[in-house]
N, C-alpha and C positions, 0 to 999 in steps of 0.2 A: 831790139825788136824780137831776136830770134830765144832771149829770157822771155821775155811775154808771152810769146805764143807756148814756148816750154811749158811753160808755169800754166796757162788754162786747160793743155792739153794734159796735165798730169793732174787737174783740178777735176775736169772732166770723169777721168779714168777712178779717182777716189772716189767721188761720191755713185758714180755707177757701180763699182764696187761694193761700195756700202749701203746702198738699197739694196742691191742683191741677195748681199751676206743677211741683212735684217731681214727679208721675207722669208726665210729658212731658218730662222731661229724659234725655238718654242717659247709660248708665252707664259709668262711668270716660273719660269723654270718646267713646268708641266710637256707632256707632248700632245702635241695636237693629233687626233684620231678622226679622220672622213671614212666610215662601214656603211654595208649596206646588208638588208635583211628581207626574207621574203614570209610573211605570215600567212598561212592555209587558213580560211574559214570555215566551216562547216557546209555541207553538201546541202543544195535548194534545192526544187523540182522542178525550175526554168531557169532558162538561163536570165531573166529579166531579175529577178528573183535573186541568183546570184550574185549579180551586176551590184544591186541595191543591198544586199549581206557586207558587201567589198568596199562600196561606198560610205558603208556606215560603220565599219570599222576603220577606215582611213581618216574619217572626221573625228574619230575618239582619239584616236592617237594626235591628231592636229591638234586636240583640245588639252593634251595629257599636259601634266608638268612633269618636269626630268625624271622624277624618282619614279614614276607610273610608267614612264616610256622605257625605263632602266630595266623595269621587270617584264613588261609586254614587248620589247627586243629582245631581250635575253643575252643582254652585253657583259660579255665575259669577262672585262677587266673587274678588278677587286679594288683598279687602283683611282675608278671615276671619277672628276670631279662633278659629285653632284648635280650645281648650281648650271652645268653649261649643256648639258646633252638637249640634243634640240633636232627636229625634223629638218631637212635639207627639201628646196622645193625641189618637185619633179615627181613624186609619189603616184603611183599609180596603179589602178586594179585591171588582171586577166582572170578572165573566166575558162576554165578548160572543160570538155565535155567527159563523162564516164561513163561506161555501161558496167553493168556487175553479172555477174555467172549468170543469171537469170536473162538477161537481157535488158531490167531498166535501165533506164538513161539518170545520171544524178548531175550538177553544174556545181564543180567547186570554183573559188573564187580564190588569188591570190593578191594580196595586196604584196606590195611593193615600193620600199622606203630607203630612202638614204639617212644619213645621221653623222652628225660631228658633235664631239666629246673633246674633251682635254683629261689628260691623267694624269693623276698628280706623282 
């Protein structure tokens, strides 16, 4: 009896082990890359205005395929794969307020994105 219970308890122990070990492994020899990036859009003259500049550049990028979002990130590895860069949900735009020496008010828009990549 006390072989049996050995034996499931050290059966237990390996394959916890070896899921472990496998969620930390990189795929197909590559490392897996989770970044994040924040793009400035140009200055509106409301902040609704803004809102809608931030929102329409977040939808480009949703639409982008890797190579286009490769260069509109501005992801610094050399060593990309390609085929895998992709938007991470949760993307989203802040609007901040400005005044300039003169005193107008201008509304820039920041979008804000996550991204996973693999490098080869």
């Amino acid at each position: 009896m006390k072989t049996v219970q050995s034996f499931v308890i050290a059966a237990s122990i390996l394959l916890a082990s070896a899921s472990a070990v496998a969620g930390t492994m990189p795929y197909s020899g590559g490392n897996d890359r989770v970044e994040s990036n924040t793009i400035v859009v140009s200055a509106a003259s409301t902040k609704q205005a803004a809102y809608q500049l931030g929102l329409n550049k977040l939808a480009q990028l949703q639409a982008a395929s890797p190579q286009q979002l490769s260069q509109a990130l501005k992801v610094h590895s050399s060593n990309v794969d390609g085929t895998t860069l992709h938007l991470k949900e949760g993307g989203y735009v802040t609007v901040q307020e400005r005044m300039d020496a003169k005193g107008g008010l201008s509304f820039v828009s920041s979008v804000n994105v996550g991204f996973h990549y693999l490098e080869v």
